[in-house]
C-alpha atoms as an extended CHARMM CRD file, in Angstrom:
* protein
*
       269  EXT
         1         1  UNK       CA            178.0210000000       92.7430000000       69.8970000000  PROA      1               0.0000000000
         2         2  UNK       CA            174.6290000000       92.6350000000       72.2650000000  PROA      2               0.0000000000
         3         3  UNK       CA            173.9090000000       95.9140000000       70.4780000000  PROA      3               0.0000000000
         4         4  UNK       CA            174.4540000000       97.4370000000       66.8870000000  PROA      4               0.0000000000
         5         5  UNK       CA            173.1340000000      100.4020000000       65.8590000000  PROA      5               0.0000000000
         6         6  UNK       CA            173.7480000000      100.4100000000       61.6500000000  PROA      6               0.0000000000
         7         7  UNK       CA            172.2980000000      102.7810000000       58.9300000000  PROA      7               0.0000000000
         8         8  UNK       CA            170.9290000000      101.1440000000       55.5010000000  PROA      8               0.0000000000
         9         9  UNK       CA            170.2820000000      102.7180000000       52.6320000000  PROA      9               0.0000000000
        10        10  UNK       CA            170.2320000000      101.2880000000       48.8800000000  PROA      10              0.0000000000
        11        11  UNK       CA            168.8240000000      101.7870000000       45.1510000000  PROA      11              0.0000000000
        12        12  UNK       CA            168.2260000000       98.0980000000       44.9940000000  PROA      12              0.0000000000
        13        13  UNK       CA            165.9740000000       96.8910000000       47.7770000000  PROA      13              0.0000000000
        14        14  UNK       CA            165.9610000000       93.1250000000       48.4090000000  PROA      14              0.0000000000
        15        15  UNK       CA            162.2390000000       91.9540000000       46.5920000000  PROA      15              0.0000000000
        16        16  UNK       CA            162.2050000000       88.9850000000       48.8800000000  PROA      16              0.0000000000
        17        17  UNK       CA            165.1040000000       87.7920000000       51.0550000000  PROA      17              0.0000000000
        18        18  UNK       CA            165.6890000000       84.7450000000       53.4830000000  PROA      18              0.0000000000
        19        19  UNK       CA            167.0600000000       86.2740000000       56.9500000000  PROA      19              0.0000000000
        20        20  UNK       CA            167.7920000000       84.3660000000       59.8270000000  PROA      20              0.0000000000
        21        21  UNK       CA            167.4880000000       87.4670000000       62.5580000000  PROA      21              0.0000000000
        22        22  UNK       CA            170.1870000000       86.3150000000       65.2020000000  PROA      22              0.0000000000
        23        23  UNK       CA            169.3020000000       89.0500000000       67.5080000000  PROA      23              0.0000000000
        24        24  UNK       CA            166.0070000000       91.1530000000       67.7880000000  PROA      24              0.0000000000
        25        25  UNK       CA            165.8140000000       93.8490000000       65.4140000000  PROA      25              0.0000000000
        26        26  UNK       CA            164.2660000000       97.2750000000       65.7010000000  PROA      26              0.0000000000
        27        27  UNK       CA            163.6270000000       98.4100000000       62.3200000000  PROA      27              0.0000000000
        28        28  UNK       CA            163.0150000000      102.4760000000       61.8220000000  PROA      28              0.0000000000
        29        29  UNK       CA            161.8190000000      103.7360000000       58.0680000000  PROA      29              0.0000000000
        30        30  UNK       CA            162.7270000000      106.9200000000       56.3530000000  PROA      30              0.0000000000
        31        31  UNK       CA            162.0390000000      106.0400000000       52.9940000000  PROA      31              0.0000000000
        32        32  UNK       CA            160.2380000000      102.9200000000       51.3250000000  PROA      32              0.0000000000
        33        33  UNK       CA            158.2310000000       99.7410000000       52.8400000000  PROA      33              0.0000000000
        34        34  UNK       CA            159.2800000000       96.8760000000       53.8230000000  PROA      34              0.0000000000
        35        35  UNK       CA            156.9520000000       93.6600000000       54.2280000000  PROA      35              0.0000000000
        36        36  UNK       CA            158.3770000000       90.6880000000       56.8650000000  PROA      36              0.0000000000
        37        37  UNK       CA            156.4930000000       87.5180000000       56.6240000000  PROA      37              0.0000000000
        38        38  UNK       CA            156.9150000000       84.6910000000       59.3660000000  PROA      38              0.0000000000
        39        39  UNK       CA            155.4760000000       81.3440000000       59.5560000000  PROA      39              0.0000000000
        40        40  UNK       CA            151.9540000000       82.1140000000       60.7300000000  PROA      40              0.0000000000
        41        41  UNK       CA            152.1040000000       86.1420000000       59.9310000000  PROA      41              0.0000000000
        42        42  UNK       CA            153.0220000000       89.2020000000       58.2310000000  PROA      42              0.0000000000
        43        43  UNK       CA            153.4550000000       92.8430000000       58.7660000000  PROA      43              0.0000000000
        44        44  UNK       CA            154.0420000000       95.9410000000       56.4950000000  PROA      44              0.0000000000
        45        45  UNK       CA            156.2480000000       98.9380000000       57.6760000000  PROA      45              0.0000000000
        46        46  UNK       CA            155.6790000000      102.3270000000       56.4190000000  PROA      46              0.0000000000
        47        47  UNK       CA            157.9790000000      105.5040000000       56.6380000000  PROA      47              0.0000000000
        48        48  UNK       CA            155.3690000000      106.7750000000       59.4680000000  PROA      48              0.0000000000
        49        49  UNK       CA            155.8720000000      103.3740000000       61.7700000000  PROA      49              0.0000000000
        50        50  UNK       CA            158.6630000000      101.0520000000       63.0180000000  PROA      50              0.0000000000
        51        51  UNK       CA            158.7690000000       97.4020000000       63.7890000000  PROA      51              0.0000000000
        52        52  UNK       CA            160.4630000000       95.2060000000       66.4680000000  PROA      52              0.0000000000
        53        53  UNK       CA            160.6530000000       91.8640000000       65.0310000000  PROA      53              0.0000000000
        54        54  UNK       CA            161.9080000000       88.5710000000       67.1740000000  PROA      54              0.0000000000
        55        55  UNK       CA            165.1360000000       87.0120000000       66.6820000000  PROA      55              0.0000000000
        56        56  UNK       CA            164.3840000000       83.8880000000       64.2400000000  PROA      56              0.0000000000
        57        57  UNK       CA            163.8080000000       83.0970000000       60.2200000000  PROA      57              0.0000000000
        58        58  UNK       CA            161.4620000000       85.2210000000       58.0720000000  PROA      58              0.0000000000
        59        59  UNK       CA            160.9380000000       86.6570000000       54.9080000000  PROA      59              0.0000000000
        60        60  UNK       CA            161.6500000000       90.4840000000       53.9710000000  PROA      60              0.0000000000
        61        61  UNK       CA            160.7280000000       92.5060000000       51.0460000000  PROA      61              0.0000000000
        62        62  UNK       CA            161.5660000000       95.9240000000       50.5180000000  PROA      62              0.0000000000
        63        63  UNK       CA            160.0800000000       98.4090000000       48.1200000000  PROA      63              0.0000000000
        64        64  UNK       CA            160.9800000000      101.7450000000       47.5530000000  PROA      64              0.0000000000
        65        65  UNK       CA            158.7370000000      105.1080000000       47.5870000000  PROA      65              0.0000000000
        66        66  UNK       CA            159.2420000000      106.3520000000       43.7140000000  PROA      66              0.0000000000
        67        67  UNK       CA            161.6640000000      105.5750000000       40.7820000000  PROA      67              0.0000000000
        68        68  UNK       CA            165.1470000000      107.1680000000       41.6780000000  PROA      68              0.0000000000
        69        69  UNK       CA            164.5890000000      107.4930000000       45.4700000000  PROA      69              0.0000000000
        70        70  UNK       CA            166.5860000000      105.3160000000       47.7840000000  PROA      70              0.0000000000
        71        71  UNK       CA            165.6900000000      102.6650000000       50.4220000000  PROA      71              0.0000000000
        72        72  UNK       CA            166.2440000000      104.3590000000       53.4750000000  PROA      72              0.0000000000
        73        73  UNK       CA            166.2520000000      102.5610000000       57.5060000000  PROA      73              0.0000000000
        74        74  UNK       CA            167.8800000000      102.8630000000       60.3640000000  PROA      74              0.0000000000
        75        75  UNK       CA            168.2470000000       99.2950000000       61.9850000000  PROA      75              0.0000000000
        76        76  UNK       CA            168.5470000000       98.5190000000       66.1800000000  PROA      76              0.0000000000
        77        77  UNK       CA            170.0700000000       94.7140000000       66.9180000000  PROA      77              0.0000000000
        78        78  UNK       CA            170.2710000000       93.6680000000       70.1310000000  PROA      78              0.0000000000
        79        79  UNK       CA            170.2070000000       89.9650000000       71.9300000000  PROA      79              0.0000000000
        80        80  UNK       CA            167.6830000000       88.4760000000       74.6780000000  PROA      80              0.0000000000
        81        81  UNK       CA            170.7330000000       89.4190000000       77.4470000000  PROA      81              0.0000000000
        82        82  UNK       CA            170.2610000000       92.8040000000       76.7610000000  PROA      82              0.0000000000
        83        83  UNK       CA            166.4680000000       92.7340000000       77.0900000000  PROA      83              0.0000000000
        84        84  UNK       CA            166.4310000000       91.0460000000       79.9500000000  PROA      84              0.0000000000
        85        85  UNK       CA            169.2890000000       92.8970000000       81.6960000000  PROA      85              0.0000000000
        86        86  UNK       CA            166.6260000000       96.0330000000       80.9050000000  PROA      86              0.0000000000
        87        87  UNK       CA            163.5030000000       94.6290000000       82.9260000000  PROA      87              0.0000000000
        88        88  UNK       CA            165.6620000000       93.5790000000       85.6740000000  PROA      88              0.0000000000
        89        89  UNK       CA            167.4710000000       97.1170000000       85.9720000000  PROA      89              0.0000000000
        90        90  UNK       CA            163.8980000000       98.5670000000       86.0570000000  PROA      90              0.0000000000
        91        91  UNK       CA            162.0780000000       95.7840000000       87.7010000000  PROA      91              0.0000000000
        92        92  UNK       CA            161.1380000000       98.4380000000       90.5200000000  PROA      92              0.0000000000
        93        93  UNK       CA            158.2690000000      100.3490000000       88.2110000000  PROA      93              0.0000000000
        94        94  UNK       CA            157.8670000000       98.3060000000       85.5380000000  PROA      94              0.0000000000
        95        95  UNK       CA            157.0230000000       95.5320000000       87.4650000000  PROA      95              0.0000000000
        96        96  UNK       CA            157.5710000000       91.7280000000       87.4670000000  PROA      96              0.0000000000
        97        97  UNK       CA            156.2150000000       90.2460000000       84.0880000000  PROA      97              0.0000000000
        98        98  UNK       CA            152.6750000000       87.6250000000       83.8350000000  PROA      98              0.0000000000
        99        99  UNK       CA            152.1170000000       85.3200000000       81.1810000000  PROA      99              0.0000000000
       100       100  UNK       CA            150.3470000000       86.1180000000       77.9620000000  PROA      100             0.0000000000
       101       101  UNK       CA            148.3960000000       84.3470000000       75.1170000000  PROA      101             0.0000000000
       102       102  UNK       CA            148.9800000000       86.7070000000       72.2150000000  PROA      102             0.0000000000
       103       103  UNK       CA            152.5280000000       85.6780000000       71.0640000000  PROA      103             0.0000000000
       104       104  UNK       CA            153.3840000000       87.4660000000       68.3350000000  PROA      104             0.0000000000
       105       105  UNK       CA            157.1400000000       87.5850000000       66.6120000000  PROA      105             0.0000000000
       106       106  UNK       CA            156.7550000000       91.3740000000       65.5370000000  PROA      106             0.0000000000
       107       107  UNK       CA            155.0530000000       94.8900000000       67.1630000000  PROA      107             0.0000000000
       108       108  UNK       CA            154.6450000000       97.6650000000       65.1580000000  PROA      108             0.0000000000
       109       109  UNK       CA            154.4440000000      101.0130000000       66.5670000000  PROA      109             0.0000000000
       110       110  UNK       CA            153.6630000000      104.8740000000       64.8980000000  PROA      110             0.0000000000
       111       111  UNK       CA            155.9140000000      107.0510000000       65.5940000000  PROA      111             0.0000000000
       112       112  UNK       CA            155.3790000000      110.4540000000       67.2610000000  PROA      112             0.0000000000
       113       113  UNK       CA            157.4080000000      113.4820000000       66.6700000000  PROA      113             0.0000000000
       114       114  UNK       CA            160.0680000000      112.2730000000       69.2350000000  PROA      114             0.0000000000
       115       115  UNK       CA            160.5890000000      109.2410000000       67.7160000000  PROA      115             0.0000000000
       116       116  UNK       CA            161.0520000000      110.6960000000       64.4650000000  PROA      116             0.0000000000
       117       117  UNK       CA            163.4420000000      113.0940000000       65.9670000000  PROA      117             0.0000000000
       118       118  UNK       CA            165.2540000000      110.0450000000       67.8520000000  PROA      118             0.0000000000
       119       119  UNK       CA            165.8240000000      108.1440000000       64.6330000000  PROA      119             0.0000000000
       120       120  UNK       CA            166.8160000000      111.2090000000       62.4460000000  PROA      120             0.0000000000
       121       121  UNK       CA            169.2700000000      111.7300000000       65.7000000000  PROA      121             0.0000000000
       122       122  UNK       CA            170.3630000000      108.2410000000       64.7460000000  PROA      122             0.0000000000
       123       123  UNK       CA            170.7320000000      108.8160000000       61.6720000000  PROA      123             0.0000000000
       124       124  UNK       CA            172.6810000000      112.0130000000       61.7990000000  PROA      124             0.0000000000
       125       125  UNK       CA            175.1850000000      110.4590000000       64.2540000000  PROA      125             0.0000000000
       126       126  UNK       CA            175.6230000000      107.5820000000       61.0070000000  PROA      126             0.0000000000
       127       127  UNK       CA            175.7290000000      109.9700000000       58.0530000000  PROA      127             0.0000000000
       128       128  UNK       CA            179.7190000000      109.9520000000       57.8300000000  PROA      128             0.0000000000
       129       129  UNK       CA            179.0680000000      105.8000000000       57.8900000000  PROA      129             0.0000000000
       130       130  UNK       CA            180.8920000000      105.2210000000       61.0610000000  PROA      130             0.0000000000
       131       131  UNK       CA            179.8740000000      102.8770000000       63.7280000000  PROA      131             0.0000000000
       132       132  UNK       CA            178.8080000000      104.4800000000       67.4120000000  PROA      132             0.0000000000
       133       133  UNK       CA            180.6100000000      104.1390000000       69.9400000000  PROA      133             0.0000000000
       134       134  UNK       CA            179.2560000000      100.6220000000       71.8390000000  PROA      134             0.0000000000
       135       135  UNK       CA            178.6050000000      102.2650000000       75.0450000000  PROA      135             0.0000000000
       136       136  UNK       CA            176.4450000000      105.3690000000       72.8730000000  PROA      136             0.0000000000
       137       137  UNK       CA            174.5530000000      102.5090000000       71.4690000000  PROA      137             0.0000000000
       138       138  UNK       CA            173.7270000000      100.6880000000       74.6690000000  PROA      138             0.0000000000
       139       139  UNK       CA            172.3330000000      104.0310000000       76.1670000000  PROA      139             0.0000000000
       140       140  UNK       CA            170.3510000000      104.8910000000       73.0580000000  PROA      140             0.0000000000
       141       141  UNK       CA            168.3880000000      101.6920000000       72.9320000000  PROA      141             0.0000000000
       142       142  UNK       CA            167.9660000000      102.3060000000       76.5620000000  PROA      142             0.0000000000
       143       143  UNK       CA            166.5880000000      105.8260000000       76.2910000000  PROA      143             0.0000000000
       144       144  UNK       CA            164.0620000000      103.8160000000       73.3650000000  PROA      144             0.0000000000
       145       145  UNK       CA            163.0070000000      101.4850000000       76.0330000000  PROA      145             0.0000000000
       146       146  UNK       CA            162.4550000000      103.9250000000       78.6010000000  PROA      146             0.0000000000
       147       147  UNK       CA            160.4130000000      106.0310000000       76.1770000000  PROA      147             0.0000000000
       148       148  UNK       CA            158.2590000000      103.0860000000       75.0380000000  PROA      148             0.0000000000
       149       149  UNK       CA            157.9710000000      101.8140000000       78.6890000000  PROA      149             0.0000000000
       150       150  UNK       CA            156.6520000000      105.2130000000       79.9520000000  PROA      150             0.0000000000
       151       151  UNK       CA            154.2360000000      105.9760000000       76.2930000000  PROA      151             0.0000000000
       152       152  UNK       CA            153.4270000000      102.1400000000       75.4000000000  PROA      152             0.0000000000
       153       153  UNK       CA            153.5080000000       99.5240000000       78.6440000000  PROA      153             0.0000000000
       154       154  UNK       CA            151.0500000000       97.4960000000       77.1340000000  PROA      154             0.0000000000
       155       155  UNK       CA            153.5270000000       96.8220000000       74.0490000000  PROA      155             0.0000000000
       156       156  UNK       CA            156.8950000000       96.9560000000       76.2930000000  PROA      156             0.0000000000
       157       157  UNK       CA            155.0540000000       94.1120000000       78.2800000000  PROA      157             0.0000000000
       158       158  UNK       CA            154.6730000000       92.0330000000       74.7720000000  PROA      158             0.0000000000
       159       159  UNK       CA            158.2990000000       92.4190000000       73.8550000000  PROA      159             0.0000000000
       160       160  UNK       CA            159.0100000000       90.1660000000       76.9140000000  PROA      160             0.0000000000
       161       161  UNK       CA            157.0160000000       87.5890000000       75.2680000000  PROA      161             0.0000000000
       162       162  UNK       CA            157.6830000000       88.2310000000       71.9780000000  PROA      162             0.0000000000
       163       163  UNK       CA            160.5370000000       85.2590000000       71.8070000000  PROA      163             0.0000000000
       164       164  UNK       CA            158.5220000000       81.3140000000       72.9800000000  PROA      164             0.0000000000
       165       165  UNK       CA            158.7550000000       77.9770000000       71.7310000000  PROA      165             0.0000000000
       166       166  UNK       CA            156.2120000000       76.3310000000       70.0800000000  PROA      166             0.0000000000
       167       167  UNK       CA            155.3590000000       72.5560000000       68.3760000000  PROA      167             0.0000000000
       168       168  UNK       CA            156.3220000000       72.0190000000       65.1770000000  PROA      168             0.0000000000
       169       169  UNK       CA            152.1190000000       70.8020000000       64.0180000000  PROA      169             0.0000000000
       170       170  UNK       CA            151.5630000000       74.4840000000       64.8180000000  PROA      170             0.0000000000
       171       171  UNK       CA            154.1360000000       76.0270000000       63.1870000000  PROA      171             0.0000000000
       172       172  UNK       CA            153.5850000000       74.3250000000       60.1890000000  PROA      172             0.0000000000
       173       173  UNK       CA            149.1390000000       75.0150000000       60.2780000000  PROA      173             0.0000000000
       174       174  UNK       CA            150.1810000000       78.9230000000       60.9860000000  PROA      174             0.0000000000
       175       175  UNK       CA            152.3350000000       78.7960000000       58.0060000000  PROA      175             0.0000000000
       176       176  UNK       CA            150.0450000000       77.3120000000       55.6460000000  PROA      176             0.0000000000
       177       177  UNK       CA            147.2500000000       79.0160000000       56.8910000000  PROA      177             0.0000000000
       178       178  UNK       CA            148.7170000000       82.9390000000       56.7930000000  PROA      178             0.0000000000
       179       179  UNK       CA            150.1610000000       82.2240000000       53.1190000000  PROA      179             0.0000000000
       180       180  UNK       CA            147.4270000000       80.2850000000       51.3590000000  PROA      180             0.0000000000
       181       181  UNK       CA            147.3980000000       82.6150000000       48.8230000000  PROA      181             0.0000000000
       182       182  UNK       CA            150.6150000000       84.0220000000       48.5180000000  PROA      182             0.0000000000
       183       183  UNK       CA            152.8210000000       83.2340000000       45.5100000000  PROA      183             0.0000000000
       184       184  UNK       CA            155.3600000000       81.8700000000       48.4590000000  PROA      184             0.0000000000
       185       185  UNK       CA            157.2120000000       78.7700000000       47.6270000000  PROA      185             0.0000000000
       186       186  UNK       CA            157.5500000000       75.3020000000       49.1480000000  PROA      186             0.0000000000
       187       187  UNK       CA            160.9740000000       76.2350000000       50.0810000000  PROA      187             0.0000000000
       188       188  UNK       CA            160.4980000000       79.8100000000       51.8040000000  PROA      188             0.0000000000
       189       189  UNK       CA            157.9120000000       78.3150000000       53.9910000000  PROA      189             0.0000000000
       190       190  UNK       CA            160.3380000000       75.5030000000       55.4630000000  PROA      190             0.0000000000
       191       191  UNK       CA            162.6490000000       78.3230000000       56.2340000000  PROA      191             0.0000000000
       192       192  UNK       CA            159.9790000000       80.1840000000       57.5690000000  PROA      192             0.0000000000
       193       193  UNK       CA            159.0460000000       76.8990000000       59.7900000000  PROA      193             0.0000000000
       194       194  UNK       CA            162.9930000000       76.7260000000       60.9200000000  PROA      194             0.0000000000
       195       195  UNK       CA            163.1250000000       73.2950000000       59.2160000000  PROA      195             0.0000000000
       196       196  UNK       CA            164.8990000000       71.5120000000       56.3600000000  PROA      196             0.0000000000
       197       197  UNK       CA            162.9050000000       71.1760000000       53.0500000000  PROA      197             0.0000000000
       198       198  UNK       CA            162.8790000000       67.2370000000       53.5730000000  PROA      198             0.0000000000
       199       199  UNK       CA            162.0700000000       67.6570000000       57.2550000000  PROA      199             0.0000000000
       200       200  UNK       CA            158.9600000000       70.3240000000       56.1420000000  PROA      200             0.0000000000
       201       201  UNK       CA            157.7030000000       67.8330000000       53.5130000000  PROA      201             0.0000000000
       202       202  UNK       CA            157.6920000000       64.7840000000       55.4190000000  PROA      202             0.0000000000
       203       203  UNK       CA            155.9820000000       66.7570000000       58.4240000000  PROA      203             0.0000000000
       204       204  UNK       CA            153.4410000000       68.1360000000       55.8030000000  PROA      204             0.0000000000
       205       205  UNK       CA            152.2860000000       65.1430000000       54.8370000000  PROA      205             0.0000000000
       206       206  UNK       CA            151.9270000000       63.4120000000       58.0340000000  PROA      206             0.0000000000
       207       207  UNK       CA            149.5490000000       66.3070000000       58.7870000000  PROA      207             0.0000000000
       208       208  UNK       CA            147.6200000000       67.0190000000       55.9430000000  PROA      208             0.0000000000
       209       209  UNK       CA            147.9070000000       63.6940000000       54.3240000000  PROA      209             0.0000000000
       210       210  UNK       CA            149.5850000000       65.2210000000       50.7240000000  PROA      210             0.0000000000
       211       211  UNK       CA            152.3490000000       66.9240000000       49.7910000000  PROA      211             0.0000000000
       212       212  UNK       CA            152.8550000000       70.8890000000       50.3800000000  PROA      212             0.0000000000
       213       213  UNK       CA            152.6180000000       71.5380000000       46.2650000000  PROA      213             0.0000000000
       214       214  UNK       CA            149.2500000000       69.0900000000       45.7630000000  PROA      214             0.0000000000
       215       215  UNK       CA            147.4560000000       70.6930000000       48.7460000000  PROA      215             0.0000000000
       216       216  UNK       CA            147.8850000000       74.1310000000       48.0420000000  PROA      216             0.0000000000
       217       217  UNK       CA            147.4220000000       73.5630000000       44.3930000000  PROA      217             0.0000000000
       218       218  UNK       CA            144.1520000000       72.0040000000       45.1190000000  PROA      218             0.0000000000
       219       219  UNK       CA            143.0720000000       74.6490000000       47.8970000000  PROA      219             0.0000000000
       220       220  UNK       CA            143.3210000000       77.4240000000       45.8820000000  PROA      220             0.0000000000
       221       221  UNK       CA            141.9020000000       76.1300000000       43.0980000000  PROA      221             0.0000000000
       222       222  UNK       CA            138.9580000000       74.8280000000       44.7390000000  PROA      222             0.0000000000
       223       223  UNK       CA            138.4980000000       78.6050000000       46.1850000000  PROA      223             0.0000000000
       224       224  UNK       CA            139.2030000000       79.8800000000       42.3000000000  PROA      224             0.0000000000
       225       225  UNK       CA            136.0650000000       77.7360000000       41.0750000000  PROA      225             0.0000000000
       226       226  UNK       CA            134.0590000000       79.1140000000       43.7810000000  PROA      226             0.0000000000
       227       227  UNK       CA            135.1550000000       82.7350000000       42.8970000000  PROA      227             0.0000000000
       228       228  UNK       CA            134.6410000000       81.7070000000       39.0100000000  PROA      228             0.0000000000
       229       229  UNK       CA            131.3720000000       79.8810000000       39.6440000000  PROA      229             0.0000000000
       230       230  UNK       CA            129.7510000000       81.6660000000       42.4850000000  PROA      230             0.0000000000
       231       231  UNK       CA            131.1700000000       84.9670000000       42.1650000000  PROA      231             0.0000000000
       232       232  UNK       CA            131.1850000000       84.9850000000       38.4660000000  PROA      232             0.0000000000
       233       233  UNK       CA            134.8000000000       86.7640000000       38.3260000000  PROA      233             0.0000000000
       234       234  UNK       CA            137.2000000000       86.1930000000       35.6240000000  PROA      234             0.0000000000
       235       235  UNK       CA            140.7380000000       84.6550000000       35.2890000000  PROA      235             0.0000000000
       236       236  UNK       CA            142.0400000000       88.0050000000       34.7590000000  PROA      236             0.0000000000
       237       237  UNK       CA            140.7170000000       89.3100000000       37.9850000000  PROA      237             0.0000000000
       238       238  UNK       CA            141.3250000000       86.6770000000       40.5080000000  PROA      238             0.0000000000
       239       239  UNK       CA            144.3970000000       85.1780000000       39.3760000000  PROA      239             0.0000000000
       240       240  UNK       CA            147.0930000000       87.7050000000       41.3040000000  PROA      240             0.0000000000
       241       241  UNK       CA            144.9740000000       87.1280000000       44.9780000000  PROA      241             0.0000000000
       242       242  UNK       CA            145.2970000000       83.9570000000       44.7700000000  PROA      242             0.0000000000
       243       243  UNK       CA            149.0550000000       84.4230000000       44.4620000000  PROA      243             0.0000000000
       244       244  UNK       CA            149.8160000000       83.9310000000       40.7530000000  PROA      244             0.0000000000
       245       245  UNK       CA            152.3350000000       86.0100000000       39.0080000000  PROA      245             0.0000000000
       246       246  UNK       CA            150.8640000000       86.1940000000       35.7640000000  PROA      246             0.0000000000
       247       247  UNK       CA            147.4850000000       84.8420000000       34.2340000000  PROA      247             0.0000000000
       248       248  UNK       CA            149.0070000000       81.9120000000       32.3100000000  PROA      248             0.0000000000
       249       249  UNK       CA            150.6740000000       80.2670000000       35.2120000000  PROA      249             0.0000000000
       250       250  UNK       CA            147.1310000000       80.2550000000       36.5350000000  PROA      250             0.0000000000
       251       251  UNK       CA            145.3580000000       78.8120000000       33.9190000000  PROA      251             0.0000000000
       252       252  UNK       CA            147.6160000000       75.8350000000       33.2430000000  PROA      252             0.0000000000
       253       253  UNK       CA            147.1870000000       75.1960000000       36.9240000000  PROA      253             0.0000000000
       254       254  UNK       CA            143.9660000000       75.2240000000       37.0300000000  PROA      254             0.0000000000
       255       255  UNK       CA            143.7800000000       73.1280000000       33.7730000000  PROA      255             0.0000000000
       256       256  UNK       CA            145.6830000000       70.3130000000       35.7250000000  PROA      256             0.0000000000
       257       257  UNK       CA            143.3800000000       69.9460000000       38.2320000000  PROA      257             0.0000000000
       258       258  UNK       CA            139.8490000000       70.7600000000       36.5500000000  PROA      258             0.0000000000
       259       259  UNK       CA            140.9650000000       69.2530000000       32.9240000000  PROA      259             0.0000000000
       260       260  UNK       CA            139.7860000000       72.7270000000       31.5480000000  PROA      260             0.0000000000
       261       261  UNK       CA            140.4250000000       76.5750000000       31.5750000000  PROA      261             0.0000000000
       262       262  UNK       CA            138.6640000000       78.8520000000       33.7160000000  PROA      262             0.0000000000
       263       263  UNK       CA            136.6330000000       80.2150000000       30.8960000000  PROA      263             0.0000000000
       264       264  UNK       CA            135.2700000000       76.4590000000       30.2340000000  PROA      264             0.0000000000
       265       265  UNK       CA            134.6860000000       75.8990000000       33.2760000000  PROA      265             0.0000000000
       266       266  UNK       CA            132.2310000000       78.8460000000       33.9010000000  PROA      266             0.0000000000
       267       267  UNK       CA            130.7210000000       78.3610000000       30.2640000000  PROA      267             0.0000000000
       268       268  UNK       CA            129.5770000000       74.6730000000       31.7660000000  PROA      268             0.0000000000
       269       269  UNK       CA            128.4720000000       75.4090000000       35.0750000000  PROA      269             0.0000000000
């Protein structure tokens, strides 16, 4: 369909899930936060904001507000055609669109108190869990674009640009450089990159002149002896930002590379 209009709600967020977005998605919270990461971004929804993310791979978390309360969203799909059938309908005032710099494959937006009283209308019209009718959903998403074209025209011009091509070099430097230290794997950023694992790898190394696991190992290790050295920080304090789980993981890899523990190393520097 070129546009859905669904209701989600769930005990059990998703803590990190692969989603290849087909269509663009407009993303409305109620209750809970959800993170998206793409290959050379991220943003962070809360209840007061939506997102519009571009069609294309990324990574979504969810977290909910307290213990016992539900993930809560009301979710807005609809393709390119769609889009583009909307600026030509309203080329008139809105104008013909100019090339931009700032590509970006989200746009976050508060919402004011119609748009919270547009999604809760959304979400009323869901409650018995039954689809709208397709022409309903067409004119709702149209009565969001009008709104946003007459309150926000600066961001209604970026959604035309929100979907572009790029090189693969760039992709790949974006990625690495947005999740240095993130506790992402190997394997979510070549999804995140639209690649193969094999395909990621072998581009990797042609770039950086390593492989993705021995570069970032030795990147943020180099920045944790800085941070122990310079800085004079312990294990125990630096070890989460520079996207470790749990303080043991981080030692033994810094032992790997250094030969010694953290505490070591500051005791002979």
């Amino acid at each position: 369909m070129p546009v859905s209009i669904l209701r989600y709600r769930t005990k059990t967020p998703a803590p990190r899930a692969k989603i290849m977005l087909e269509q663009n998605m407009f993303t409305f919270l109620l209750d809970g936060e959800k993170t998206v990461h793409f290959a050379g971004t991220q943003v962070t929804v809360q209840p007061h904001q939506f997102v519009l993310l571009a069609a294309g791979n990324c990574l979504m978390s969810e977290k909910i507000a307290a213990e016992n309360a539900d993930y809560h969203s009301i979710l807005i799909l609809f393709s390119n055609d769609v889009l583009t059938d909307f600026f030509d309908k309203h080329t008139t005032w809105l104008g013909t669109t100019t090339k931009q710099s700032d590509h970006r494959p989200f746009l976050r937006f508060d919402k004011d108190a119609f748009l919270s009283g547009f999604v809760h209308s959304l979400d009323c019209m869901l409650t018995a869990d039954k689809s709208l009718h397709p022409e309903l959903q067409k004119i709702k998403l149209e009565e969001l674009f009008l709104y946003l074209a007459i309150h926000y025209p600066g961001q209604l011009e970026q959604i035309r640009h929100m979907n572009y091509a790029t090189n693969d070099d760039l992709v790949i430097r974006q990625a690495i450089t947005s999740h240095m230290d993130s506790n992402i794997t190997v394997e979510e950023l070549a999804f995140l990159c639209n690649m193969s694992l094999s395909t990621f790898k072998r581009k990797f190394a042609r770039i950086y002149g390593n492989s993705p696991n021995k570069w970032l190992l030795e990147k943020r290790m180099e920045r944790a002896a800085k941070m122990l050295r310079h800085d004079h920080r312990k294990a125990s304090e630096i070890y989460y930002e520079l996207g470790y789980e749990n303080l043991s993981s981080f030692i033994q890899s810094f032992k790997q590379l250094y030969g010694v523990t953290p505490r070591q190393y500051q005791m002979n520097a």
